[in-house]
N, C-alpha and C positions, 0 to 999 in steps of 0.2 A: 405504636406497637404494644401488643399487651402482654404481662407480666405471662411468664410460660406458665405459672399454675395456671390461671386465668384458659390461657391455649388447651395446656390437657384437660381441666375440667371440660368446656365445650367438646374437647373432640370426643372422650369418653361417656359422654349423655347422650350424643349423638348414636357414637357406635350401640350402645344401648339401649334406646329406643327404636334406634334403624331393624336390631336382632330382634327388637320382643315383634316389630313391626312384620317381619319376615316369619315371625313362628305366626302370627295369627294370621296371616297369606296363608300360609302351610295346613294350620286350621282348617279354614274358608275350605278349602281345595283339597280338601280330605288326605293330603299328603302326612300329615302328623297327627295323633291324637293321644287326649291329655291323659288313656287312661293306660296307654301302651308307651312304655318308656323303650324311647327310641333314637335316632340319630338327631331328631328335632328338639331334643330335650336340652342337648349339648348347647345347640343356642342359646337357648335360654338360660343354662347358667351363666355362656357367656359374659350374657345380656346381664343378668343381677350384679356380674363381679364386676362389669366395666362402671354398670350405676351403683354400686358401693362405694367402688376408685375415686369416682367424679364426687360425691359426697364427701368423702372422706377428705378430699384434696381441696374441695369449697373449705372446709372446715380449718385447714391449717395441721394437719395431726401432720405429724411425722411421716404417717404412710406415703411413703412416694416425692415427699418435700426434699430429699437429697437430688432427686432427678429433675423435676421442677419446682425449683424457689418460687414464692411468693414475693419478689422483690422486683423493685421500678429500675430503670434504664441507668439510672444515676448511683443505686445500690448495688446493679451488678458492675458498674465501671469500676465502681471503687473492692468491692470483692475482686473483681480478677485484677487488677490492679497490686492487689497485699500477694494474691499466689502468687504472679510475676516474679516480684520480689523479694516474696521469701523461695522460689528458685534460684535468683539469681544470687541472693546470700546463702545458698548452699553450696552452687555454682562453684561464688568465691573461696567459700573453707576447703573444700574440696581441692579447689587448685593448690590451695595455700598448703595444706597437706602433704601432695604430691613434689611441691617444689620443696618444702620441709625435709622427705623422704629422699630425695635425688640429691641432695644436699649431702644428710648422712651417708649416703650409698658413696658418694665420691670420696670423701674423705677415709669412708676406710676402705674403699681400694688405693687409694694413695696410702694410707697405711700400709697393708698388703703388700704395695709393689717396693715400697723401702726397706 
């Protein structure tokens, strides 16, 4: 399996080239032309923003690296591994909290009732 940047890079050079591929169809077939800006234009920005994405994301920048990591099967086991964990240690204060609270709350309605 490959590293998801890896995934999105391919599928956004794809998408990318598939648009610029469509606007020169569109060309060809006198349905778009370059000097009348039109709904075929839209494509093609598309098409630059998705191969910007794909570049950008080869590259390692930040752009989009929260949504796909650059990391192997063994680096995200152990990432989602620490979040688990640091849930479950929130999990636990939280209870710990609560039973803290329910604790006070009895004693001084036993207060209260004397």
């Amino acid at each position: 399996m490959d590293e998801p940047a890896k995934a999105a890079s391919r599928l956004l050079y794809g998408t990318g080239f598939g648009l610029i591929l469509a606007c020169g169809f569109g060309l060809i077939q006198g349905r778009m032309e370059i000097t009348v800006v039109g709904f075929g234009h839209v494509f093609l920005l598309i098409s630059l923003i998705c191969l910007a994405s794909a570049i950008l994301l080869k590259q390692n920048s930040n752009y989009l690296s929260k949504y796909f990591p650059d990391e192997d099967e063994e680096q995200m086991a152990d990432r989602i591994e620490k979040e688990i964990q640091e849930i479950e240690n929130d999990s636990a204060v939280g209870n710990a909290w609560a039973e803290l609270e329910s604790k006070v709350l009895e004693t001084e309605i036993g207060l209260e009732q004397e």
